[in-house]
N, C-alpha and C positions, 0 to 999 in steps of 0.2 A: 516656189511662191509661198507665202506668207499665208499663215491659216490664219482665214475669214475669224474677224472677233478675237483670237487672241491677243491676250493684254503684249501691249511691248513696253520693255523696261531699261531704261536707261542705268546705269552703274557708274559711280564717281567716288572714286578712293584717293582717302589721303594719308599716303601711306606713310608718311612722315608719324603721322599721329598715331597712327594704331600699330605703327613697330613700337615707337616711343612708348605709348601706352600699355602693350602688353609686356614690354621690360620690365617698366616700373609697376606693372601689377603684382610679377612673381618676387622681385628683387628689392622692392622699394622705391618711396618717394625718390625722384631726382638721379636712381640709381643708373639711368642710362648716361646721364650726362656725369654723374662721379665716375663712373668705369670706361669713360674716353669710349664708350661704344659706337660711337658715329665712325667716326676714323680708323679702328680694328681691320688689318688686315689679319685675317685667321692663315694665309700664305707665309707670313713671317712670324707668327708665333709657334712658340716650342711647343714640343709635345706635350699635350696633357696641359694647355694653357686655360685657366679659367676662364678670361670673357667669352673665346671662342664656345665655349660649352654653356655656357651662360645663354649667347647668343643663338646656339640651337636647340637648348630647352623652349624661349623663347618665340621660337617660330613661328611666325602668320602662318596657318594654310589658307594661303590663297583658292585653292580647290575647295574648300569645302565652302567658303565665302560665297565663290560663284555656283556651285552647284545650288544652293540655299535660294540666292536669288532667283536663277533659271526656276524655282517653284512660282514666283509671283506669274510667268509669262516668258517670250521671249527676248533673250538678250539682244539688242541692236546697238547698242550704245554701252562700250565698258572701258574704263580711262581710270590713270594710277598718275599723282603727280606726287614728285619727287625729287629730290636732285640724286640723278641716277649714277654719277661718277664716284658718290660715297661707296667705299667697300660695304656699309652694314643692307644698304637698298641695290647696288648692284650684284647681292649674291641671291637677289629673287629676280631677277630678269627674264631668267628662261623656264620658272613658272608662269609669268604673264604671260610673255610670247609666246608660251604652247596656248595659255586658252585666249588669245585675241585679247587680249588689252593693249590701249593703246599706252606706252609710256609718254608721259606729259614732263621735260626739264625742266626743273626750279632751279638755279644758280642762285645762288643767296646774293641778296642784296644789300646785305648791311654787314656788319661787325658782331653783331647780334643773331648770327645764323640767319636769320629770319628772308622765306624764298619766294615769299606771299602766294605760296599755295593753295591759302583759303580763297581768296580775292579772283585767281585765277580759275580754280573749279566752280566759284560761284554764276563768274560773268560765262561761261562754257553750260553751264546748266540753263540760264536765261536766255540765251542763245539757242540753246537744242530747246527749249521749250516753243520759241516763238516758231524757229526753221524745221520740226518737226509735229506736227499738231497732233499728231495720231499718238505722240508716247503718253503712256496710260502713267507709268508708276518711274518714279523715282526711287533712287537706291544711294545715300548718302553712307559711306562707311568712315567715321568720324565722329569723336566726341567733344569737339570744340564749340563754345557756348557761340562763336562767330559764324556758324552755322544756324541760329535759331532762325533770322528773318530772312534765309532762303528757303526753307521747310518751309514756313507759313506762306511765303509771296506762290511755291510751287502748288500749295492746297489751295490757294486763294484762283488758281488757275485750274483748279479741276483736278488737279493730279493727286495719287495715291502716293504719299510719301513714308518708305521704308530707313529706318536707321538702323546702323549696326555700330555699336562702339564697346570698348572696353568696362570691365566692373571696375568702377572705382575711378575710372579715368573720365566719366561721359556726365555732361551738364544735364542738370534733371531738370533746365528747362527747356532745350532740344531734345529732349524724350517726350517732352509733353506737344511740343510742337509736329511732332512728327505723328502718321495714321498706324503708324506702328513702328515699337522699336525694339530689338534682339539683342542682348549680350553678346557678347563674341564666343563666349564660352559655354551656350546653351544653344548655339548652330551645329545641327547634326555632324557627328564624326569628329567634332571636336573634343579632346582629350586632353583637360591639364594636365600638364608633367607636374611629378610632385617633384619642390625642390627647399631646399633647406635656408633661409634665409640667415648666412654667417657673412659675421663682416670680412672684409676683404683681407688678407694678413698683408704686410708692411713688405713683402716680397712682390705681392702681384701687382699693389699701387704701384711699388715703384718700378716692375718690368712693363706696364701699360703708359708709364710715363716715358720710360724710355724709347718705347715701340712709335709712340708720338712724337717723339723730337728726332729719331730715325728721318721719319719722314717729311719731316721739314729741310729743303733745300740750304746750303751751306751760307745760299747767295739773299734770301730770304728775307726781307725785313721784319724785324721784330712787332712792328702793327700792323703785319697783314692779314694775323685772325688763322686758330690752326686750318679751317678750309682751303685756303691759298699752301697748304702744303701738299696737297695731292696733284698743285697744278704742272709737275716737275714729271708724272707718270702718269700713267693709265691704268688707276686700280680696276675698271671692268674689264679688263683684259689680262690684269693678274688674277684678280681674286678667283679661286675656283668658283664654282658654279655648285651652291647647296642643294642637296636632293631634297624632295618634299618628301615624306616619308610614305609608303605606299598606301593609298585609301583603304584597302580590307582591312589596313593596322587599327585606322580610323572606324572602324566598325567594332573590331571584336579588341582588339589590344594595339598602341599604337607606341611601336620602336621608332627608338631615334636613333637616325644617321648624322653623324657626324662629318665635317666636312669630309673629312679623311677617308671615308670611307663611298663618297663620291662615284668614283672610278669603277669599284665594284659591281658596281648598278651594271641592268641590261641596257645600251645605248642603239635599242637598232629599234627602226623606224617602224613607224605600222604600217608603211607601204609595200617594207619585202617582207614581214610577218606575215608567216602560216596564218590566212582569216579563220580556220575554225581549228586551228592545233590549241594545245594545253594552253599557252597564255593570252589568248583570245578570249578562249571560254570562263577561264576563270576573269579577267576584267569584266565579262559581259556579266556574269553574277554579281562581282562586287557591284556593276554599274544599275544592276537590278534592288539589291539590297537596299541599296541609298538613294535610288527614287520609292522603293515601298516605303520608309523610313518620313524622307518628305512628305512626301504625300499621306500617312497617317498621320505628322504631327500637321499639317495642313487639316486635315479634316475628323479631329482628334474623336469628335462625337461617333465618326462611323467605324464602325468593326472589318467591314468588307469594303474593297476598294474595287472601281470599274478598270477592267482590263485597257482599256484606251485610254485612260488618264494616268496612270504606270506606263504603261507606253511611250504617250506623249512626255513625262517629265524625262523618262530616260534620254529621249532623242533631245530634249532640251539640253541637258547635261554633257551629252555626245552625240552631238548631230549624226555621224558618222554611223553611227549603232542601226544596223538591220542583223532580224535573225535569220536569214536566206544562208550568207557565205558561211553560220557557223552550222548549219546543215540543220536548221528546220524548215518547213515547209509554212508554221505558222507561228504567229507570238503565242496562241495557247498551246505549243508544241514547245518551246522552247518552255517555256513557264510549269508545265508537266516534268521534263527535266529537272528542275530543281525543287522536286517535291521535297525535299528534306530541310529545305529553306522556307518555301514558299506553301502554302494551305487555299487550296483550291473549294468552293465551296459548291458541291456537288448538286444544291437542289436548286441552285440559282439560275432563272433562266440565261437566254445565252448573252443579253445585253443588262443582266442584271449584278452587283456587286457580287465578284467572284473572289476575288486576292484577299491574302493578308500574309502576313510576314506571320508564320510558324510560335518565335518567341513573343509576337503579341494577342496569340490565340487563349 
């Protein structure tokens, strides 16, 4: 059951914009659409291929997106629209579907890409506002100026309206329209990749031009727009599947996995994982770290944080999370545990601001 008075928070990603937009933040204006990056299968490029690695410096974390918002309240409403049969948005599939988003397909409609995604998350938002009355806050991630007079219609209706969009990419007047708005790159855990902005040499245009006309069918019409070339296969079924890179990376130093190295990764379930062996306990820190983290930069004026609001935002983040199975008897038992993380403050009474995170002491 739903805890009495907490805020509930609707989530509406347009993920088209804010892959687009964080490409061409690190690479340059227009440089997603110069580097064929829509259509890149990283399955069929060679070793050591530039966009591919382009495309994983690149990378949304979606995790750290939704962990951010899970601080407003809870998630009841989380949706990504898309057109999900592009290799560059089908190689984040199964970071959504691990945290419950719904994927929303956009098929483009014109010749001009265009899959009216805005149009469609907007009338979806209007909708859940009227058939939901109880959601508190909206969570808009996008920086398109076609967003400004949904922000306002949704504040006009009571609602706390949150935006997240890219530096450089987000209209500053959907930032003014909105009750708050985040960079993408000042959301906890987030870590730009430092990367070298070199023009592209005369070998990679023209192996990303050829990578694209690969993939255009033989039988093909010449004005059916390069989209109409993936109709011939099924890149979410090719393209591997991108690791998000592990969240502790996201706290203290954040490596990048390449696709290639995918495979590597642990793939076994939390269902037959040891609940309290080594990589239990260590996700249960990491998942400790990054609600202290929220929850300070939420309440940046206080030094000491109440043990039941670390609490709560953890189980926010992962529902799943109790400290029973990793063999404490209580949250201040487990929180004791990580004294060399965590600074317990000894003279506070027992319902008074106890926590802080150690490096913010």
């Amino acid at each position: 059951m739903a805890e009495t008075g907490t805020p509930r928070v609707a989530v509406y990603i347009d993920f088209d914009n804010i892959v687009i937009s964080r490409y061409n933040q690190l690479y340059g204006k227009a440089a997603f659409s110069r580097d064929r990056a829509r259509s890149h299968v990283p399955s069929a490029a060679p070793e050591g291929d530039e966009i591919s690695e382009r495309l994983q410096a690149a990378r949304v974390d979606v995790g750290a997106i939704l962990d951010y918002t899970s601080s407003f309240g809870n998630i009841v409403i989380s949706r990504s629209y898309a057109d999900w049969s592009e290799p560059v948005n089908s190689a984040y599939q199964k970071d959504l579907v691990d945290r419950a988003v719904d994927l929303t397909q956009m098929f483009p409609t014109t010749k001009a890409m265009k899959n009216g995604a805005d149009i469609r998350l907007a009338v979806d938002v209007v909708e859940d506002l009227f058939r939901l009355p109880d959601l508190t806050h909206i969570v808009i991630v996008a920086g398109d100026s076609d967003y400004i007079s949904l922000a306002q219609r949704c504040r006009r209706l009571g609602r706390h309206v949150i935006g997240i969009g890219v530096a450089g990419a987000t209209s500053r007047a959907l930032m003014a329209a909105c009750d708050e708005f985040s960079d993408y790159d000042d959301i906890p855990g987030i870590v730009r990749p430092v990367v070298t902005r070199t023009p592209r040499t005369p070998a990679a245009v023209e192996s990303a031009a050829e990578t694209s006309s690969e993939e255009t069918p033989k039988s093909a019409p010449k004005s059916g727009g390069r989209r109409r070339a993936s109709s011939g296969s099924s890149p979410t079924a090719e393209a591997p599947v991108a690791q998000t890179p592990p969240r502790i990376g996201g706290l203290f130093t954040e490596p990048v996995f390449s696709h290639r190295d995918a495979d590597d990764l642990d793939d076994t379930d939390d269902e037959t994982a040891d609940p309290s062996g080594p990589d239990a306990q260590r996700a249960a820190t990491e998942l400790l770290v990054r609600a202290l983290r929220l929850v300070h930069a939420k309440n940046d004026d206080e030094d000491w944080l109440l043990n039941a609001e670390v609490k709560n935002q953890m189980i926010r983040m992962d529902p799943a999370f109790k400290e029973k199975p990793l063999g404490y008897r209580s949250f201040s038992d487990f929180i004791n545990s990580r004294s060399d993380l965590v600074e317990v403050n000894p003279d506070a009474s027992p319902d008074g601001r106890r926590l802080r995170l150690r490096e913010l002491g």
